[in-house]
Structure formats: C-alpha cells, structure tokens
Backbone as a chain_set.jsonl record, in Angstrom:
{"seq": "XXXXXXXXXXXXXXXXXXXXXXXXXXXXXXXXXXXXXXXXXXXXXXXXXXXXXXXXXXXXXXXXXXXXXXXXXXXXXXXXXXXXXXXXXXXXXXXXXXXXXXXXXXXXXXXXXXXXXXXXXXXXXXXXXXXXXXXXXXXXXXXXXXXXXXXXXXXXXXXXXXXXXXXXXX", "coords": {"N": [[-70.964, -21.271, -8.258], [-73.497, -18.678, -8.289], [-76.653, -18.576, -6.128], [-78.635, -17.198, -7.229], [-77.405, -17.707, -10.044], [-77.994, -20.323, -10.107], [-80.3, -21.032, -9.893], [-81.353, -19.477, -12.075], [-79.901, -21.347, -13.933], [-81.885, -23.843, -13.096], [-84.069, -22.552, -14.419], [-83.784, -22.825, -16.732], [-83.172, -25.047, -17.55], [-86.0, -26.601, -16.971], [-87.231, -25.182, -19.143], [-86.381, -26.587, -20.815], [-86.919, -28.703, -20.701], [-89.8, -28.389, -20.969], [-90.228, -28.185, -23.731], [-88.869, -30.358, -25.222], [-90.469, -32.482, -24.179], [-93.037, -31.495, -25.576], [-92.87, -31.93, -27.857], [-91.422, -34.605, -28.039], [-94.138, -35.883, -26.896], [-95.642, -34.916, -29.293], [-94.861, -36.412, -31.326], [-95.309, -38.786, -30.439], [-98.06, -39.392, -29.631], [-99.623, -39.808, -31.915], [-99.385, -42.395, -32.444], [-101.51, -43.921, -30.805], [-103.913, -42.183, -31.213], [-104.362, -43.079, -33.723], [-105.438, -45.011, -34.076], [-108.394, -44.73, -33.075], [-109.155, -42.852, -34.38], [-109.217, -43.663, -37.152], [-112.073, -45.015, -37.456], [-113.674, -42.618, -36.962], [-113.08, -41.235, -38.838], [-112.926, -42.142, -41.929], [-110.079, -43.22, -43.359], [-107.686, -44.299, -45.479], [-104.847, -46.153, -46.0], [-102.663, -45.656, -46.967], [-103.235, -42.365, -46.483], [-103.199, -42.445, -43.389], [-100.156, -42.789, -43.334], [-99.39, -40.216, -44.681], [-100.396, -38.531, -42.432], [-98.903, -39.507, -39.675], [-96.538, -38.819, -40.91], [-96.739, -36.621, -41.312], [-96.614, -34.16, -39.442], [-93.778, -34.53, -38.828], [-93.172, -33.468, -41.705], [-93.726, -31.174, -41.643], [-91.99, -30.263, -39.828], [-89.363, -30.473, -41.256], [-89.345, -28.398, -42.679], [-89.631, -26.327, -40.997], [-87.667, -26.246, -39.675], [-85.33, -25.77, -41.837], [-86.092, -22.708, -41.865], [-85.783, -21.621, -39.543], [-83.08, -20.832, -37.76], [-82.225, -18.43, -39.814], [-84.529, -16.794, -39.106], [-85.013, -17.025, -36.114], [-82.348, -15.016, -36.03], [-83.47, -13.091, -37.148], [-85.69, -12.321, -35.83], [-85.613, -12.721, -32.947], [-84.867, -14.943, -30.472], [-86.666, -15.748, -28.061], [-89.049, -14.749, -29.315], [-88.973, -15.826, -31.563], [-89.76, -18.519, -30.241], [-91.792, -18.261, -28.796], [-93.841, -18.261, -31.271], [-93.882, -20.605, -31.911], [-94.791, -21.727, -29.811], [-97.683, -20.748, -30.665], [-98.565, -21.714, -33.094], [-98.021, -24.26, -32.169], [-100.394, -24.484, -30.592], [-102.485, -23.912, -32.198], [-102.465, -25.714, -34.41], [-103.259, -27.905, -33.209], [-105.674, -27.046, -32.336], [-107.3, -26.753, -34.839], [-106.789, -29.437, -35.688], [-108.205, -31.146, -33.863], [-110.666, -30.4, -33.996], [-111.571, -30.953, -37.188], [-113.102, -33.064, -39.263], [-112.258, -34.157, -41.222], [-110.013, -35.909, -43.307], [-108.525, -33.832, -44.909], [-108.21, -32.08, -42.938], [-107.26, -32.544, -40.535], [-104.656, -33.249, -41.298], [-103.569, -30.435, -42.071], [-103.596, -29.506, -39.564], [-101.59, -31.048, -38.374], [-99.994, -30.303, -40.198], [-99.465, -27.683, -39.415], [-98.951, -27.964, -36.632], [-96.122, -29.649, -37.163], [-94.565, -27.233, -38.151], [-94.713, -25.715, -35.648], [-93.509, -27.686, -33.859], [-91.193, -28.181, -35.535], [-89.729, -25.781, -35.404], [-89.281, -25.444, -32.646], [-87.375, -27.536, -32.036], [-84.601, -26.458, -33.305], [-84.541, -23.795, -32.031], [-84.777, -24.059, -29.306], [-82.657, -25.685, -28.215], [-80.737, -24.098, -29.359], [-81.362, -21.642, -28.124], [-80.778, -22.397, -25.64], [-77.932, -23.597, -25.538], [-76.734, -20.72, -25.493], [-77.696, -19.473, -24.08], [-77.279, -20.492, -20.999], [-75.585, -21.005, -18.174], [-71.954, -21.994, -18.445], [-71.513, -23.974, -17.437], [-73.722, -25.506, -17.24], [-74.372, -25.825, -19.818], [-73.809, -27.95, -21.827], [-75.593, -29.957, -20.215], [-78.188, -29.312, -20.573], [-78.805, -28.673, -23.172], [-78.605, -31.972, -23.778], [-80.713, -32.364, -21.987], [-82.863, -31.361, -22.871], [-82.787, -33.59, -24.966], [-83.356, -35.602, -23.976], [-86.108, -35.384, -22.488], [-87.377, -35.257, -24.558], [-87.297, -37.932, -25.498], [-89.231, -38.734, -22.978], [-91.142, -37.601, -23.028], [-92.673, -39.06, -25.432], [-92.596, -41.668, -24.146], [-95.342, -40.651, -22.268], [-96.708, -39.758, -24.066], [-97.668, -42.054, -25.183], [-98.483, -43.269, -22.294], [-101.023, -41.623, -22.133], [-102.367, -42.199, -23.844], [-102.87, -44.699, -23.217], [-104.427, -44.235, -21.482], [-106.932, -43.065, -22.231], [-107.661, -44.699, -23.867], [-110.276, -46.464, -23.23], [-111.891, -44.555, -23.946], [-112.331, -44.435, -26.459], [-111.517, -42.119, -27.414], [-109.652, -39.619, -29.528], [-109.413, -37.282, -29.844], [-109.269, -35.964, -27.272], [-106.952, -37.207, -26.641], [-105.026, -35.521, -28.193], [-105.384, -32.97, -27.508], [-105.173, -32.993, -24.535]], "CA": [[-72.128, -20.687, -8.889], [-74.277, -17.806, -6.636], [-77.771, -18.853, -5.701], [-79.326, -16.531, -8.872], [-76.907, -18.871, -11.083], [-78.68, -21.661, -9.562], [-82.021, -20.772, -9.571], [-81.401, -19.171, -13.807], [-79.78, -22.556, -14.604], [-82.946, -25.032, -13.249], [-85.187, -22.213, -15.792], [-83.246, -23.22, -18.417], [-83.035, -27.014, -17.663], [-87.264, -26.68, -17.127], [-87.813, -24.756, -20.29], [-85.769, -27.736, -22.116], [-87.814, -30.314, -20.332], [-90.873, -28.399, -21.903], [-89.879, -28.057, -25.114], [-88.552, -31.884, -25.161], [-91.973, -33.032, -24.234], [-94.148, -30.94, -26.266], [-91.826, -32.614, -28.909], [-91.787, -36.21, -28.218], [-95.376, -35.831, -27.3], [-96.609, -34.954, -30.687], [-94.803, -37.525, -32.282], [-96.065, -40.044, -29.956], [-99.499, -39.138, -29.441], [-100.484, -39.768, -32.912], [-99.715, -43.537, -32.347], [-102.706, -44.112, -29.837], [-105.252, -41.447, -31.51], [-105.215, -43.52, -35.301], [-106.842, -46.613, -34.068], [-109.306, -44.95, -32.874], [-109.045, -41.881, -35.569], [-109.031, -44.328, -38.431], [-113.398, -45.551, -37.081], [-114.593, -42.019, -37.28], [-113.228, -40.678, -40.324], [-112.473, -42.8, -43.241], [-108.642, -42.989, -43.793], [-106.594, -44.936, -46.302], [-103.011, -46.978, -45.739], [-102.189, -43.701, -47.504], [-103.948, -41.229, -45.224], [-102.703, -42.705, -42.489], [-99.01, -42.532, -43.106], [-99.294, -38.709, -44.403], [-100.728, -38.225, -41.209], [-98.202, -39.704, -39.396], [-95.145, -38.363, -41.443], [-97.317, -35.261, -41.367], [-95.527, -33.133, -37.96], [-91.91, -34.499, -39.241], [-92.552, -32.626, -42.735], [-93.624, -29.478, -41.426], [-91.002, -29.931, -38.886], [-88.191, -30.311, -41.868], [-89.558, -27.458, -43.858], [-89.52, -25.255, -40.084], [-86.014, -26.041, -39.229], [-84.688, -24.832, -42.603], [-85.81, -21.394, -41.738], [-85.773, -21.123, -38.36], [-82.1, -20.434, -37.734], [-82.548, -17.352, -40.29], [-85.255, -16.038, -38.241], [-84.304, -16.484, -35.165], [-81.412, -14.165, -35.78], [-84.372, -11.7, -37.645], [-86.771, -11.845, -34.561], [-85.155, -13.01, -31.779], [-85.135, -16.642, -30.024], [-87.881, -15.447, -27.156], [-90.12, -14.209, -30.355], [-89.849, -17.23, -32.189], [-90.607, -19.191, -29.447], [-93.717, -18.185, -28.699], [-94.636, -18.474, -32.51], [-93.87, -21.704, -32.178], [-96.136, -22.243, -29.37], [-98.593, -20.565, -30.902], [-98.34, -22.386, -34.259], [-98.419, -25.708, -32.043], [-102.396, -24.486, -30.431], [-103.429, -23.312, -33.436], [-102.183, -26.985, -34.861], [-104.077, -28.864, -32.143], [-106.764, -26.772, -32.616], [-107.542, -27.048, -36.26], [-106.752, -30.613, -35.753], [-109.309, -31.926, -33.088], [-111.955, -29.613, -34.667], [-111.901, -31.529, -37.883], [-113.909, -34.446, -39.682], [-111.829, -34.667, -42.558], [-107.929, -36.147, -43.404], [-107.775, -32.324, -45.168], [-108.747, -30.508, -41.842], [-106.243, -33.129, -39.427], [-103.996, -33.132, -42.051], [-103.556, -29.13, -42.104], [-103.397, -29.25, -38.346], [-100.787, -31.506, -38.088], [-98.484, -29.983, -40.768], [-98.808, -26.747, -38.251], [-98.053, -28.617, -35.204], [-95.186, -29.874, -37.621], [-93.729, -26.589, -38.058], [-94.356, -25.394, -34.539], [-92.124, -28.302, -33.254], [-89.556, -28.147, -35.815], [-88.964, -24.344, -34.715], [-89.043, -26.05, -30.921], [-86.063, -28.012, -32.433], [-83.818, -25.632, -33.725], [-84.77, -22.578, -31.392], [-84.859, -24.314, -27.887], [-81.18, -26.018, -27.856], [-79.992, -22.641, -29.74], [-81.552, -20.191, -27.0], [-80.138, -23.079, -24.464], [-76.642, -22.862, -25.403], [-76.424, -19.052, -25.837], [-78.689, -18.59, -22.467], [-77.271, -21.725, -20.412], [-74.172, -20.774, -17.764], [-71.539, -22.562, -19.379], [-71.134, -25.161, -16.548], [-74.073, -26.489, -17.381], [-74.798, -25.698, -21.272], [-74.234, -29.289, -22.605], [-76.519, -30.601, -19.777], [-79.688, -28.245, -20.668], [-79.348, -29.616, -24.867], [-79.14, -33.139, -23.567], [-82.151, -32.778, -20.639], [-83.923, -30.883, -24.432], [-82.836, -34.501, -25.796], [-83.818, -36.687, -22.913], [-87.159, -34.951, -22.281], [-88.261, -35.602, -25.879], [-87.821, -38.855, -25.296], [-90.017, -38.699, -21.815], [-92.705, -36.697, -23.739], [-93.023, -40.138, -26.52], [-93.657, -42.189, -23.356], [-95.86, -39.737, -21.909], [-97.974, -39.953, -25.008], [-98.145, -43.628, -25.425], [-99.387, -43.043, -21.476], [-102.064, -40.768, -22.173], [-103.472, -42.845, -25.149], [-103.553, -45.432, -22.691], [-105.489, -43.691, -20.593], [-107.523, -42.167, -23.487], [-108.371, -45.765, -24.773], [-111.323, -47.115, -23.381], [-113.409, -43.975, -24.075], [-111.59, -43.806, -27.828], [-111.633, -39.811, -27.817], [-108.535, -39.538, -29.844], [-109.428, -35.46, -29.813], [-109.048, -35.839, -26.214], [-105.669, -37.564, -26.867], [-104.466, -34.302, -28.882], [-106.177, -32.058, -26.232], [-104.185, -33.672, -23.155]], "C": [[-73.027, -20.109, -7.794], [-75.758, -18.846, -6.598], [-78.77, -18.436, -7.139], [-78.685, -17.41, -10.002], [-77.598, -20.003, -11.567], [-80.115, -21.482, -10.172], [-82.379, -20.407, -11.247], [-81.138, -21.051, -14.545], [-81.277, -23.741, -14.055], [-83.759, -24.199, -13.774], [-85.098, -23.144, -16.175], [-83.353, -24.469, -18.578], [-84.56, -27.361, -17.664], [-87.788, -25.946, -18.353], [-87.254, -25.801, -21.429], [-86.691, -28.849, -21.882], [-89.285, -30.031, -21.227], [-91.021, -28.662, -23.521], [-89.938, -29.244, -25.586], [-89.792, -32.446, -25.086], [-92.472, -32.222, -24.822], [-93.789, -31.823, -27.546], [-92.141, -34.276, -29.3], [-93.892, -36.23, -28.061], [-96.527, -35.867, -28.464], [-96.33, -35.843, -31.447], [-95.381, -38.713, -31.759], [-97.635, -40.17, -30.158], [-100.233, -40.138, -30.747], [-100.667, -41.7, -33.081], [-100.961, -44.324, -31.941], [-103.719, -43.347, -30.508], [-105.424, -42.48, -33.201], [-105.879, -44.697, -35.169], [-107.993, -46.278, -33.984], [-110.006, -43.585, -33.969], [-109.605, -42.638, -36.932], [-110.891, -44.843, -38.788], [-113.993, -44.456, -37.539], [-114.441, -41.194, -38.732], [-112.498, -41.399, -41.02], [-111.213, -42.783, -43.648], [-108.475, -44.428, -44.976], [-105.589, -45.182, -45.8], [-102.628, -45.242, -45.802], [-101.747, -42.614, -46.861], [-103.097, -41.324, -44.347], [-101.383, -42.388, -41.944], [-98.81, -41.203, -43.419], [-99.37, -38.006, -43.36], [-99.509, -38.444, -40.219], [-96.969, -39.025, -39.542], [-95.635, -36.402, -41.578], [-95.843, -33.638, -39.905], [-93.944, -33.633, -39.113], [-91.744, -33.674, -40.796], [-92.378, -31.761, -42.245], [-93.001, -29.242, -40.39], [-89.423, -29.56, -39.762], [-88.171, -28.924, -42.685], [-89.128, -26.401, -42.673], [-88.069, -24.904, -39.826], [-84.971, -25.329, -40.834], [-84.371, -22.901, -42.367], [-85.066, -20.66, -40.655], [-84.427, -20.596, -37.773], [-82.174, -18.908, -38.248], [-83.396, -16.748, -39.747], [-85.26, -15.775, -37.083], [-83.42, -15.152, -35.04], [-81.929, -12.995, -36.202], [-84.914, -11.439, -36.33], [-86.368, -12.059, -33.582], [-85.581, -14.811, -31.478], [-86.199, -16.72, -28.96], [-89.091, -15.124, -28.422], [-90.628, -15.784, -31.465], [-90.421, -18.49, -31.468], [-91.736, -19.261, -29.08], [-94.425, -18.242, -30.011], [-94.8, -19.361, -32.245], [-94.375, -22.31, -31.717], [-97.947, -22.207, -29.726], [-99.111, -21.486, -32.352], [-99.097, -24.015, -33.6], [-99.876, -25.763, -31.165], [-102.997, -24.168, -31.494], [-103.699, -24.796, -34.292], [-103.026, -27.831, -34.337], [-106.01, -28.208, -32.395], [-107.971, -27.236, -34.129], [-107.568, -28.79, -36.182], [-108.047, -31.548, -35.083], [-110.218, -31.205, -33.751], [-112.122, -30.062, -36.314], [-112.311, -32.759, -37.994], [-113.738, -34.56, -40.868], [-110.357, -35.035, -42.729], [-107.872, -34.7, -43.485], [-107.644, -31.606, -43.692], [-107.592, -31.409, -41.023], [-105.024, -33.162, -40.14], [-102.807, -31.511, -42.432], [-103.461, -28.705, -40.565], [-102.227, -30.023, -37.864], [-99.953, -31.418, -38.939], [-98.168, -28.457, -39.624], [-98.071, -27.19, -37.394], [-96.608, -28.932, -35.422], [-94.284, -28.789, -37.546], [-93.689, -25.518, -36.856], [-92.948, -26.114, -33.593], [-91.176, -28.59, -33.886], [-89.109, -26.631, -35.533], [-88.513, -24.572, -33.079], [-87.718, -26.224, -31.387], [-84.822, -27.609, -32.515], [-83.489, -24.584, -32.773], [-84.077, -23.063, -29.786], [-83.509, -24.665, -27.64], [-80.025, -24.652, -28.244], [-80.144, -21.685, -28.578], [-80.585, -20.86, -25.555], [-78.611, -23.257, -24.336], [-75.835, -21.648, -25.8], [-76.526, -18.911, -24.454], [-77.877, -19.497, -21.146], [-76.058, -21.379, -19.741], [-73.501, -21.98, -18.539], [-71.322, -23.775, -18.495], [-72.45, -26.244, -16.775], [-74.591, -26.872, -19.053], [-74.902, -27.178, -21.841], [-75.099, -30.419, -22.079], [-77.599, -30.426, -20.095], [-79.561, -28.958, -22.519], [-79.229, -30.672, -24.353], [-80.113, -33.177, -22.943], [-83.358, -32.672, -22.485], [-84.379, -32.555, -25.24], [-83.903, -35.64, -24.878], [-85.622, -36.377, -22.734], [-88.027, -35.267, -23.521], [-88.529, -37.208, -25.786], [-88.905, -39.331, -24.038], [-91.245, -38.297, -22.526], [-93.322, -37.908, -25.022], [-93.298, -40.546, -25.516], [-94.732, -41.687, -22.51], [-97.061, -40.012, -22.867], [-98.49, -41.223, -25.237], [-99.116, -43.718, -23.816], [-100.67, -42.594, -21.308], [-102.654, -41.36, -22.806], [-103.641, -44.147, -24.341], [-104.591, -45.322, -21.919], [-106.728, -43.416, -21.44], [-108.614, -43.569, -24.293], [-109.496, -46.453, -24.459], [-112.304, -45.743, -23.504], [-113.112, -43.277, -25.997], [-112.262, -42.283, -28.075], [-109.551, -39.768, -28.004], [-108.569, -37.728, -30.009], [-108.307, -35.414, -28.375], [-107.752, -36.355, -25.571], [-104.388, -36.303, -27.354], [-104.694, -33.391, -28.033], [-105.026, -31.729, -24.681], [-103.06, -32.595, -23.037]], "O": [[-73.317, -20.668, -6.736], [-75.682, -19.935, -7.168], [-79.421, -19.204, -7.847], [-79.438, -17.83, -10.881], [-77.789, -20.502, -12.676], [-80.67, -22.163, -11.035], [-83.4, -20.864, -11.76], [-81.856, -21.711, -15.296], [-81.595, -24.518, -14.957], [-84.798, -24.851, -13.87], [-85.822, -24.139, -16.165], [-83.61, -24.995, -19.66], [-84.78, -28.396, -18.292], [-88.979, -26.172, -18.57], [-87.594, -25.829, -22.612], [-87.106, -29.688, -22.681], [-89.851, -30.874, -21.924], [-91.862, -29.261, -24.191], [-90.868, -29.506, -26.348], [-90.195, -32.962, -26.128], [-92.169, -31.485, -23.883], [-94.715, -32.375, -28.14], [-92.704, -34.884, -30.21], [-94.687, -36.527, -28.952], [-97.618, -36.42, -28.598], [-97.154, -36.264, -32.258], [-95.891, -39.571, -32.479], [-98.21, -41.035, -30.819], [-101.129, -40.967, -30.586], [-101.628, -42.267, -33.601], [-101.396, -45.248, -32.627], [-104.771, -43.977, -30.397], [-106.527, -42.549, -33.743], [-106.672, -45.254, -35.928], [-108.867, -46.974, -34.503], [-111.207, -43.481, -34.218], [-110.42, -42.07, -37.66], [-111.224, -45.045, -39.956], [-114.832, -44.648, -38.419], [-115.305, -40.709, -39.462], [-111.291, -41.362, -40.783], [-111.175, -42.091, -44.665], [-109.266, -45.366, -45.065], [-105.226, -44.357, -44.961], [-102.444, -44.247, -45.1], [-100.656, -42.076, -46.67], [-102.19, -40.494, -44.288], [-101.144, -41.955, -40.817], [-98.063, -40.646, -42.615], [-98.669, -37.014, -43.161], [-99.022, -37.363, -39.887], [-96.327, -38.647, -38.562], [-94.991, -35.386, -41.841], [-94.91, -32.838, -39.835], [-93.364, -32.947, -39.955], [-90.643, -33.278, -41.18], [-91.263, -31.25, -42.142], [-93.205, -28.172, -39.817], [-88.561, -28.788, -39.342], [-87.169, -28.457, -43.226], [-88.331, -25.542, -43.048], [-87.477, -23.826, -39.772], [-84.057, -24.513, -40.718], [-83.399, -22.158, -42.509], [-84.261, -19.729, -40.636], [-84.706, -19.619, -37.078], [-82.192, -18.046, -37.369], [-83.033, -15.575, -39.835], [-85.442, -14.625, -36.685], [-83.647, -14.316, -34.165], [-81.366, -11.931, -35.944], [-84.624, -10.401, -35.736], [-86.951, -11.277, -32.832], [-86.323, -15.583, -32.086], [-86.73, -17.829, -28.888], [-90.217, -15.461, -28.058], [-91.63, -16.383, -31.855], [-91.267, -19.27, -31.906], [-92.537, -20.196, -29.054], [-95.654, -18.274, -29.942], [-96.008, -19.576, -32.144], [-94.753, -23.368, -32.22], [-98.91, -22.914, -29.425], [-100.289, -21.844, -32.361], [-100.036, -24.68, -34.037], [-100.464, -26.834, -31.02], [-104.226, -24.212, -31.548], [-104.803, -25.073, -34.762], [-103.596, -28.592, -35.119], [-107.084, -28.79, -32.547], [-109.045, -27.833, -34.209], [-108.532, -29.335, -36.72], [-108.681, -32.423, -35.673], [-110.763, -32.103, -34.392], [-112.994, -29.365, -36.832], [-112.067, -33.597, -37.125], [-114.601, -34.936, -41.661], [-109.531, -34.302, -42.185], [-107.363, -34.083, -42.549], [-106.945, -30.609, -43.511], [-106.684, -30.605, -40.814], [-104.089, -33.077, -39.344], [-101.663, -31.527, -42.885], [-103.241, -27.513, -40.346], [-101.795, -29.606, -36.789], [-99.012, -32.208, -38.868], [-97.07, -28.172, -39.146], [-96.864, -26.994, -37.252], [-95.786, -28.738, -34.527], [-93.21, -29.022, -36.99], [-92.886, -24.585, -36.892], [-91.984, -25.622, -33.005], [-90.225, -29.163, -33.354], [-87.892, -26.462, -35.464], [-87.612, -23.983, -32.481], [-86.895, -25.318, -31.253], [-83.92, -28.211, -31.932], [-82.296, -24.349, -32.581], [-83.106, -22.526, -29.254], [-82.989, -23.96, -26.776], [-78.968, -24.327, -27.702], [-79.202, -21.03, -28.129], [-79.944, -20.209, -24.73], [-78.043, -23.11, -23.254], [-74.697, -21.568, -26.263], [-75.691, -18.37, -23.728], [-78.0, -18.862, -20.098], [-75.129, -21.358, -20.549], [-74.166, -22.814, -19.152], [-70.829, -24.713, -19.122], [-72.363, -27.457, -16.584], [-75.071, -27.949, -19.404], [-75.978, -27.584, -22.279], [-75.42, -31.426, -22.71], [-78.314, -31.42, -19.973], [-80.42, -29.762, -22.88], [-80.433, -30.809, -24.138], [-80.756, -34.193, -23.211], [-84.16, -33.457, -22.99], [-85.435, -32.867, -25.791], [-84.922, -36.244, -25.214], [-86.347, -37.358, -22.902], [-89.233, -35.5, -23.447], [-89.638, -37.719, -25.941], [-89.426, -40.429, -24.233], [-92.305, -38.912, -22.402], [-94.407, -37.633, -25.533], [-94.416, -40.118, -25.229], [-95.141, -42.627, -21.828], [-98.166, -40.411, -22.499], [-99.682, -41.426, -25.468], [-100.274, -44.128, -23.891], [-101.414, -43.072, -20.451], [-103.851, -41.261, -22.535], [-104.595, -44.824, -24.724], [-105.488, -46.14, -21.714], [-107.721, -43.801, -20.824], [-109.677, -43.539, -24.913], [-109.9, -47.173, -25.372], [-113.477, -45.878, -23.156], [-113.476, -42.238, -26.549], [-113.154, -41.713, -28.705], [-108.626, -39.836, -27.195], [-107.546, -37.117, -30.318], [-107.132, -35.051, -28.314], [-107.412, -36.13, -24.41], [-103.221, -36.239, -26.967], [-103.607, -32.857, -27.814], [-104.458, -30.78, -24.139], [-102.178, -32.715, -22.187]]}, "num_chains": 1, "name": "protein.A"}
C-alpha cells in the first residue's frame, strides 16, 4: 500500500472513530444529564423513559430511509445532514424547559445518529481500500462503544455543578 493509501486509509479509520463516538455518546450522555434533568423540569417514570428511548426511535425511523437516500443524494450529502440534524438536536434540546422542547430535540439527534448508522459503515465499505474495509466498520463499532464511556466520563465531570445542558453541549 503507497504512502497516499496510507495516509486515505487512517481518514477513513478517523471519520469512523467520529461517527462511533458521536453515536455512543448520545446514547450515553443522557444517563448522567436525567438525575440532574429530572430537579429542573418536572418529569414522570414516563417522561423519563420517552426521553431515553427518545434518540433510538428517531434513530429506527432514520435508518429505514437512509439507505434510499443515500443512493438519491449521495453518502458525503447525507452526512452532513446528519450532522446537521444532530446540532440542531442538541440545540433545541439544551435550550428547552419543557419534556416537549427536550423531547423534540432528542428525536432529531435520534434521526441524525440513525443516518450516522447506516451512512458511515456504508460510505466506509465503498470508500475503505479493501485491505482494510472490515477494520474501518469494526473501529465505526468499537468507537461507539468508546463514545458511551466517554459520556458516562463527561457526566462525571459535569456532576458536581449538575449542568446537564452542559453535559449535551460537551
């Protein structure tokens, strides 16, 4: 493999590591922000678990399409929706003081990182020399899990000044 081989394949293996953590991240995160989430705005058992199960709907509803669009817009095009989807998610999210408003920010975030899902291991074994293609979707896999402890990190950090915004923020 030349030097340019080299240098294309650790992109590809650092655009999986992002992806992977942005990923586990959001599902983790939300562990550490509802203790201290749950003090300033009024939740329910209820609440709580919508919230929670919130990202994994609008992650199941994203991955249905996302395949089909991809192949409409491209896999560089939906990627960046999908980042944009997951600030717009974060946004809307810390900027509310109601379940509806965190609720509505974390079904975005949901279907930002189920297009991550679908998109990122797809562009990675299309884009990925083939020597290392099944390393770059496992680092995608491995990294998600790095990005859940990552978030449980941050909410430790995060916890004696309970700013669960500043948990989502991070």
């Amino acid at each position: 493999m030349s030097n340019n081989h080299k240098v294309f394949a650790l992109f590809i293996m650092g655009f999986a590591a992002l992806g992977g953590i942005l990923y586990g991240y959001d599902i983790g995160i939300i562990a550490g922000a509802l203790i201290f989430m749950k003090h300033g705005i009024a939740l329910s058992l209820g609440q709580i678990s919508i919230l929670v199960a919130a990202v994994l709907g609008g992650g199941s509803l994203a991955t249905l399409v996302s395949g089909p669009l991809a192949d409409r817009l491209g896999r560089r095009t939906l990627i960046t929706t999908a980042a944009v989807l997951f600030i717009l998610g974060i946004l809307i999210l810390v900027s509310s003081h109601s379940f509806d408003g965190i609720l509505i920010g974390r079904l975005i975030e949901g279907v930002g990182v189920g297009v991550i899902t679908i998109i990122i291991p797809l562009y990675l074994a299309e884009a990925a020399p083939a020597a290392i293609r099944g390393s770059g979707v496992t680092a995608f896999q491995l990294f998600l899990t790095a990005g859940i402890l990552v978030a449980y990190l941050v909410a430790l950090l995060f916890a004696p000044f309970h700013n669960w915004r500043g948990m989502f923020l991070c």
